[in-house]
SEMAR-107972 format. One record per residue (C-alpha): residue number from 1; x negated, y negated, z negated. Coordinates in steps of 0.1 Angstrom, whole numbers. Each point is the difference from the previous one (the first is absolute). Layout:
BEGIN
> NUM; X; Y; Z
...
This chain:
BEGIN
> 1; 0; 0; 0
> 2; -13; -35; 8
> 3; 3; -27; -21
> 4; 4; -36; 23
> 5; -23; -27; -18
> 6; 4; -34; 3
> 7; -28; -16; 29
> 8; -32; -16; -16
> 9; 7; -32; 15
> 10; 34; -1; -14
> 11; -14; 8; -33
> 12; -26; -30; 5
> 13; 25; -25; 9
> 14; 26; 11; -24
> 15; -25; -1; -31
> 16; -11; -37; 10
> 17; 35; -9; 4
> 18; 3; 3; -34
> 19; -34; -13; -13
> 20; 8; -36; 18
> 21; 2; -28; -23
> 22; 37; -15; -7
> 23; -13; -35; 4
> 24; -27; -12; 27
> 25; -31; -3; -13
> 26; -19; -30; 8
> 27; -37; -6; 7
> 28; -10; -21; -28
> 29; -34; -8; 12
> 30; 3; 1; 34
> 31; -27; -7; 31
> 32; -11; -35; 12
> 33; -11; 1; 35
> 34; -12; -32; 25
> 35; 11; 6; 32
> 36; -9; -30; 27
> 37; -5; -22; -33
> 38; 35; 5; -12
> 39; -1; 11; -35
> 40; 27; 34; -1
> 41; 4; 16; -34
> 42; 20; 35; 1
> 43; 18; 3; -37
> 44; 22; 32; 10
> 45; 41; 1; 10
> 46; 19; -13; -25
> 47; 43; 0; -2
> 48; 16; -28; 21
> 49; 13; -21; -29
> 50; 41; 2; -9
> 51; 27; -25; -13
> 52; -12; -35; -5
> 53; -37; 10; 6
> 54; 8; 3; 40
> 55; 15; -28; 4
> 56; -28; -20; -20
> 57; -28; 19; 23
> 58; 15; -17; 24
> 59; -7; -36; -8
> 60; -33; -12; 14
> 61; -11; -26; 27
> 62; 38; -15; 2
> 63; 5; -6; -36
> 64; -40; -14; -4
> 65; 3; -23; 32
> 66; 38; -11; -5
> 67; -9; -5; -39
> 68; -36; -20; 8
> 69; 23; -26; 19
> 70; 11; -14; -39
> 71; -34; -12; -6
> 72; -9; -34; -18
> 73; 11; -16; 32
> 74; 35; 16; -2
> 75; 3; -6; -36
> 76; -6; -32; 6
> 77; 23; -8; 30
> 78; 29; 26; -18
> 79; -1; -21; -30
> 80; -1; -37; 12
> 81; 35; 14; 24
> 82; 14; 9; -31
> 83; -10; -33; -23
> 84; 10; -19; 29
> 85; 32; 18; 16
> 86; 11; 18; -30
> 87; 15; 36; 19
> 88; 9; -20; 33
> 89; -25; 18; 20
> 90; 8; 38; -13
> 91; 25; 8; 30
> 92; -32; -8; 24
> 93; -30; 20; -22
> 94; 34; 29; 1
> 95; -4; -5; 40
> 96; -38; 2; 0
> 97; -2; 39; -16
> 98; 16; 9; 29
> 99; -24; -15; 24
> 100; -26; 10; -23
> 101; 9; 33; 0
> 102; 3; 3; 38
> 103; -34; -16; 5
> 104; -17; 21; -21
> 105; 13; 35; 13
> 106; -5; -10; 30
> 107; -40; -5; -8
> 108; -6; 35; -20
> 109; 24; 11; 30
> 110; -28; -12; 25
> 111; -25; 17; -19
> 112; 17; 37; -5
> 113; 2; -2; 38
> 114; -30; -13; 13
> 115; -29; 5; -29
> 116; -10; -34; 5
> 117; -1; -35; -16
> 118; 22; -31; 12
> 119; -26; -17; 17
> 120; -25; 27; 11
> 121; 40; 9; 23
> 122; 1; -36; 8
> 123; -42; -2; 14
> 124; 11; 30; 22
> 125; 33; -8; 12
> 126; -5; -37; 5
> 127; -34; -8; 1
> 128; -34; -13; -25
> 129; 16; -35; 3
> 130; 30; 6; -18
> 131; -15; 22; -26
> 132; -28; -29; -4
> 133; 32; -25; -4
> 134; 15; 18; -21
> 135; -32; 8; -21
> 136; -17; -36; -6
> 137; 34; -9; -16
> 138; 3; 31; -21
> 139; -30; -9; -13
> 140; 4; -35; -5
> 141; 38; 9; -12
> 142; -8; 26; -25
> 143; -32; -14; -14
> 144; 20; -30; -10
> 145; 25; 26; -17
> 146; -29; 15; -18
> 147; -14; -33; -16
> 148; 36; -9; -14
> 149; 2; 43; -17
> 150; -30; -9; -15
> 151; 13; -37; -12
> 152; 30; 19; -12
> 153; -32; 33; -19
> 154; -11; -38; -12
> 155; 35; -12; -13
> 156; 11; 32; -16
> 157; -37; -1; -18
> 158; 8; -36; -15
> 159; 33; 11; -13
> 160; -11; 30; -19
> 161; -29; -21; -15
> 162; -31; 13; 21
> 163; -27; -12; 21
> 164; 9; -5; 31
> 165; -37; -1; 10
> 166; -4; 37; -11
> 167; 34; 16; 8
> 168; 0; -8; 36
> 169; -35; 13; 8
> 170; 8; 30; -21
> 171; 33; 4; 22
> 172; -17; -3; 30
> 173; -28; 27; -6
> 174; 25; 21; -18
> 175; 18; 2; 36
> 176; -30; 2; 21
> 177; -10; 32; -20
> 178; 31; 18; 3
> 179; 1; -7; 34
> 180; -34; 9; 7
> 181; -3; 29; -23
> 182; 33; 15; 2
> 183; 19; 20; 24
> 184; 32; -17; 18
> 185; 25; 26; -20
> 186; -16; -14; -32
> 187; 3; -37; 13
> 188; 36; 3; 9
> 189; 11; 16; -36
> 190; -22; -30; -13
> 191; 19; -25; 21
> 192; 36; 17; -9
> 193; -10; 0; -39
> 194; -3; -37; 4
> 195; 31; -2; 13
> 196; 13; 5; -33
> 197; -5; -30; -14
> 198; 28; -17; 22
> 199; 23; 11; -21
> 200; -8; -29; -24
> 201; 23; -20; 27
> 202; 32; 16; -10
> 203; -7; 0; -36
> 204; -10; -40; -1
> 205; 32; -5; 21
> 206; 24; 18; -21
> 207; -17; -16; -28
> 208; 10; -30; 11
> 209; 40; 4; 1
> 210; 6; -10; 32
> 211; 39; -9; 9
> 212; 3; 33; 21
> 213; 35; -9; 20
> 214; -21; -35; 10
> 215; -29; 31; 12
> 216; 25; 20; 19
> 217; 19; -33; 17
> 218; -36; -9; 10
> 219; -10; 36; 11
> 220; 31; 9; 21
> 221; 14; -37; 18
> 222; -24; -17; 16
> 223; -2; -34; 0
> 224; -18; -23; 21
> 225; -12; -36; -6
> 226; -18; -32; 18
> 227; -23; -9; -27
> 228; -37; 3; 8
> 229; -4; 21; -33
> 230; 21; 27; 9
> 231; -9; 1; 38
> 232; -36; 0; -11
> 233; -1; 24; -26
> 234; 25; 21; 24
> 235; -31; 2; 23
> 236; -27; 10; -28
> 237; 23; 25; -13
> 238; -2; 15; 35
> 239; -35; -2; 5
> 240; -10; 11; -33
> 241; 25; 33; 0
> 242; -14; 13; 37
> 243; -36; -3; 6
> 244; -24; 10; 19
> 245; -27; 17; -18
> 246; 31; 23; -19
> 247; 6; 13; 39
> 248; -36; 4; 5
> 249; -8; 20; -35
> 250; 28; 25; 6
> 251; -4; 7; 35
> 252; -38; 5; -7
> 253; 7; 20; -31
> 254; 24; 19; 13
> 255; -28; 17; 23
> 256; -25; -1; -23
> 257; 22; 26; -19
> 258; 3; 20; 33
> 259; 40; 2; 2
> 260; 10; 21; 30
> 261; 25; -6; 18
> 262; 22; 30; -7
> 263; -4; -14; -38
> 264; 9; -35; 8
> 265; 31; 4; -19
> 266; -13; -7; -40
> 267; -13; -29; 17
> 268; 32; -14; 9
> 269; 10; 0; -33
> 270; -31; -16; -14
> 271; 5; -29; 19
> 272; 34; -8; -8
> 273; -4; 7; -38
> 274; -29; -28; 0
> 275; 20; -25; 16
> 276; 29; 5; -18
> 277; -21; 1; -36
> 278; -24; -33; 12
> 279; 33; -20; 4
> 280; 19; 15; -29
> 281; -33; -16; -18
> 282; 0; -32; 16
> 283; 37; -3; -8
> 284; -6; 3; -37
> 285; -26; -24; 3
> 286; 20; -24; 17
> 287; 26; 10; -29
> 288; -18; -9; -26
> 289; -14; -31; 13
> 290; 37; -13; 8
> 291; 12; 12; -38
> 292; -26; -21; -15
> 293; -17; -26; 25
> 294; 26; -12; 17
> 295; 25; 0; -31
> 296; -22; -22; -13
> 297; 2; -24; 28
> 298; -21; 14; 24
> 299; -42; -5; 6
> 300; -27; -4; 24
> 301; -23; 34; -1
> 302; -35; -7; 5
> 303; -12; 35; -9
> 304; 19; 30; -10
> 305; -24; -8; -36
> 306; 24; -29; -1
> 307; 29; 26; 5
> 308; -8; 22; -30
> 309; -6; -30; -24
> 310; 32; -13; 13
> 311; 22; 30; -12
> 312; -12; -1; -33
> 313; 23; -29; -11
> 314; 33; 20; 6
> 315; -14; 37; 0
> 316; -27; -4; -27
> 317; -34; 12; -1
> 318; 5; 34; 9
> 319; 17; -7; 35
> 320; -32; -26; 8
> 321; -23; 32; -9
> 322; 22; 24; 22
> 323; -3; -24; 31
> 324; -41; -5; -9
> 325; 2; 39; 3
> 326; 16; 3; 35
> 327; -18; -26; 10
> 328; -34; 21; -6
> 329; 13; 27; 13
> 330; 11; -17; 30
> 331; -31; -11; 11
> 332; -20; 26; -11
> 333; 21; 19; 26
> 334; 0; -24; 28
> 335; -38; -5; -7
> 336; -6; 36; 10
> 337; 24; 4; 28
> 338; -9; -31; 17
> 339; -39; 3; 6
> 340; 9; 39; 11
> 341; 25; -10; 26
> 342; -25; -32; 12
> 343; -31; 31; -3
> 344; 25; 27; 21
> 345; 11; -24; 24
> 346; -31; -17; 12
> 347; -14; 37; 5
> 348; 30; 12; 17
> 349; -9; -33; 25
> 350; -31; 11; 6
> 351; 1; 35; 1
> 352; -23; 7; -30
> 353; 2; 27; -29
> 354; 29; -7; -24
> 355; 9; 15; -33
> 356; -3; 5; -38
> 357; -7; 33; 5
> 358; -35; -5; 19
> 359; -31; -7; -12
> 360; -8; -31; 0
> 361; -33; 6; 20
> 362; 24; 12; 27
> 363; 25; -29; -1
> 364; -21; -23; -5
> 365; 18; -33; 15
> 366; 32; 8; -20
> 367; -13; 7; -38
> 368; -24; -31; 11
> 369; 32; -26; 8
> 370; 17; 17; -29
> 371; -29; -12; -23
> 372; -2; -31; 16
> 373; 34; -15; -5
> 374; -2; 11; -31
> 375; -29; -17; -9
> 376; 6; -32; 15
> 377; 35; -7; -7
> 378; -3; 6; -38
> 379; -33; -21; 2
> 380; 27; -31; 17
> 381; 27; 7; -23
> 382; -25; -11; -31
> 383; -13; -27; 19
> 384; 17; -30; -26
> 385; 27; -25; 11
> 386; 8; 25; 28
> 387; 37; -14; 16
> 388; 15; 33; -4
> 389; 32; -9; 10
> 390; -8; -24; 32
> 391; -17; 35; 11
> 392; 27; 23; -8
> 393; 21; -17; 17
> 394; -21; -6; 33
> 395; -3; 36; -1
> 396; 37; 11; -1
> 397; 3; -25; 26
> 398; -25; 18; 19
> 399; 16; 38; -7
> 400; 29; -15; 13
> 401; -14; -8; 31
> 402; -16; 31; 7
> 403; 24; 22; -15
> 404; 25; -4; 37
> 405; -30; 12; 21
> 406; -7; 29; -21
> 407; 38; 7; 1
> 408; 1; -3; 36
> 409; -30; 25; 0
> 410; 17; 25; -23
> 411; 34; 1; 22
> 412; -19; 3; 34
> 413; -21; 29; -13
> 414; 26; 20; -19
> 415; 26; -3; 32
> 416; -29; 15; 21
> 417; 4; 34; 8
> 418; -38; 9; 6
> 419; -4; -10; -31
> 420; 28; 13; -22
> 421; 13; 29; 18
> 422; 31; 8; -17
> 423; -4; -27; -33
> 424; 5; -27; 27
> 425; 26; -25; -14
> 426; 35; 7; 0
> 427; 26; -26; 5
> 428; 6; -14; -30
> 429; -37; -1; -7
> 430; -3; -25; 31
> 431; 28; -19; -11
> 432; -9; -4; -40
> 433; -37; -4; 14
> 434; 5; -27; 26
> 435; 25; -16; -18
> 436; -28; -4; -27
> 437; -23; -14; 22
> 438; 25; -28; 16
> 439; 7; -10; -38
> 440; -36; -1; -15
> 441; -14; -17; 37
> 442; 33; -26; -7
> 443; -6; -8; -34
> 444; -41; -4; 9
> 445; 13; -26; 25
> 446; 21; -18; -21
> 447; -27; -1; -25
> 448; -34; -12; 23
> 449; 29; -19; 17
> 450; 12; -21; -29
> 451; -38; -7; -15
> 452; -8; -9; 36
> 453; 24; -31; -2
> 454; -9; -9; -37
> 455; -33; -8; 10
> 456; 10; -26; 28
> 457; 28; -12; -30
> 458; 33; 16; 15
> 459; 23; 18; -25
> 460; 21; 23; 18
> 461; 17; 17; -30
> 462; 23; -17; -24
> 463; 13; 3; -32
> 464; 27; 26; -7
């Protein structure tokens, strides 16, 4: 009689069936290889994160770029619309997280689909001398940006009773280094941690009891007046919500991450979630400017320094340290995302090696411009008697007139096919986006327009 066994390779299989582990193990230690002077470190498979874990691994170059746009500048221009206008201008910043939102998804959009920069697309499709347009005033632009984030490092230093003479140059190395010396997954968890400190905004705002119908009249029926302070903060609110150097940074970040296109989709919802929390922020500050500021009768705002000491009358000292908090965390923010975008996008111009990943010996034009703008704009921001505010305003002015060219870039790029295959622009991403770009180019003109005539003595808008 024969007894049947049960085949060796059966057995095998069936007795490491059941020695597998329940969990996956993970690598601890891992490998660290340099391939082509890109620094790749293998840790092991891990499990895709569950619940709200997903939906936070998906936040990344939207949320930094969107959230970089509320930097001492936007602070600033946020809280003199709200001293000034009390919630008038709400219904328009509601208006602008749309366009926001559009604009930006449209720029990680371009760079899941082509695995390129904005303006290394632009030096191909139309030519060096539009990308070397477009470059000089990026430059110029966002170096101007980078002295006032410094002013605002500066500001923040006075208010908590430090030297601003050691805190700035301490910010500034601090930034270079983690830059230089970290990896771009450790930059971007750095940049999202900062985030955090927005949410001093809210709390300062709801400290400040504002008259929430009077918020809601202001957020939901727009109103529209003659007088040159509402036309004119109208415009900065515009040009200090949508700019540039956000669109640049999340494009270029967006493909230094390597996002295929077949994984575009986490994308999507990164860049609508950092409009939508940017503007929630600026709302609050605008909030909390009108509860107390403007209550009181309203104020010129020199510096958003000015704006936390002028809470503290209504809000008390804790509200005045909140806003000092945001405020550093603004511009610590904006301080690192601006010289990356100016460092990505003058490579991308010029075709050289880009990247927080590289070594620097292999990039060496981008870690270089990264160090310099660093260097020289905190070394200008502690130059005393600095006109901070003359500056910061020359430079929105100058965001503003660049940002309609980038747009126009943006919406002839992602409706090209070559280019975007099948994340081309759908309908009512050409409609939200042009429409964007007729109201940002308007409110430009009416701006350079109306300055134009003051010099020569003609006042074309009247009181309301």
């Amino acid at each position: 009689m024969s007894v049947q066994t049960k085949p060796p390779q059966v057995a095998t299989a069936a007795t490491e069936l059941v020695q597998l582990p329940a969990r996956t193990r993970v690598l601890r230690h891992g490998l660290r290889m340099h391939i082509r002077g890109r620094t790749v470190h293998l840790r092991g498979l891990r499990r895709p994160p569950t619940g709200v874990w997903r939906w936070l691994a998906l936040l990344g170059p939207g949320l930094i770029a969107a959230t970089a746009g509320d930097d001492a500048g936007g602070v600033v221009t946020y809280t003199s619309v709200g001293a000034k206008l009390g919630y008038d201008l709400l219904w328009l910043l509601l208006v602008l997280t749309v366009s926001l939102g559009v604009v930006q998804e449209m720029c990680t959009r371009l760079g899941a689909a082509s695995g390129r920069g904005l303006l290394d697309l632009i030096r191909e499709r139309f030519g060096i001398g539009w990308a070397m347009l477009a470059i000089v005033v990026v430059l110029v632009a966002n170096g101007g940006v980078l002295v006032t984030e410094f002013a605002g490092i500066a500001a923040a230093a006075d208010l908590f009773g430090l030297h601003r003479y050691l805190v700035v140059p301490l910010c500034a190395a601090v930034l270079g280094y983690l830059v230089v010396a970290g990896s771009y997954r450790r930059v971007e968890k750095l940049f999202l941690a900062m985030a955090l400190v927005f949410f001093a905004y809210p709390v300062a705002a709801i400290v400040s009891h504002p008259d929430w119908g009077a918020v809601a009249r202001g957020a939901f029926r727009p109103t529209l007046r003659s007088d040159p302070d509402y036309l004119l903060l109208a415009v900065g609110l515009l040009g200090t919500t949508i700019t540039p150097y956000m669109q640049l940074f999340a494009q270029s970040s967006v493909v230094e991450r390597g996002v295929a296109r077949r994984h575009y989709g986490s994308e999507r919802i990164d860049a609508y979630s950092g409009a939508f929390f940017s503007n929630v922020i600026a709302a609050f500050i605008i909030i909390a400017a009108g509860a107390t500021i403007h209550r009181l009768g309203g104020a010129d705002i020199g510096t958003a320094a000015d704006a936390a000491q002028a809470l503290a009358p209504v809000a008390g000292a804790a509200a005045a340290t909140l806003f000092a908090i945001g405020l550093l965390g603004a511009s610590l923010l904006a301080a690192g995302v601006l010289p990356l975008a100016t460092a990505y996008s003058v490579s991308e111009a010029f075709g050289f090696r880009k990247g927080i990943n590289l070594d620097p010996r292999r990039a060496p034009v981008f870690f270089g411009l990264f160090g310099t703008l660093l260097v020289v704009t905190a070394a200008l921001a502690l130059i005393p008697g600095v006109p901070i505010v003359p500056l910061l305003v020359g430079v929105q002015v100058l965001n503003g007139v660049l940002l309609p060219i980038i747009l126009v870039f943006i919406l002839l790029l992602a409706n090209d096919r070559a280019i975007a295959g099948e994340l081309r622009n759908r309908l009512v991403d050409n409609v939200l986006g042009w429409g964007t770009a007729a109201l940002v180019t308007g409110a430009v003109a009416i701006l350079l327009g109306t300055q134009a005539l003051s010099l020569v003595g003609i006042t074309v808008l009247g009181g309301g």
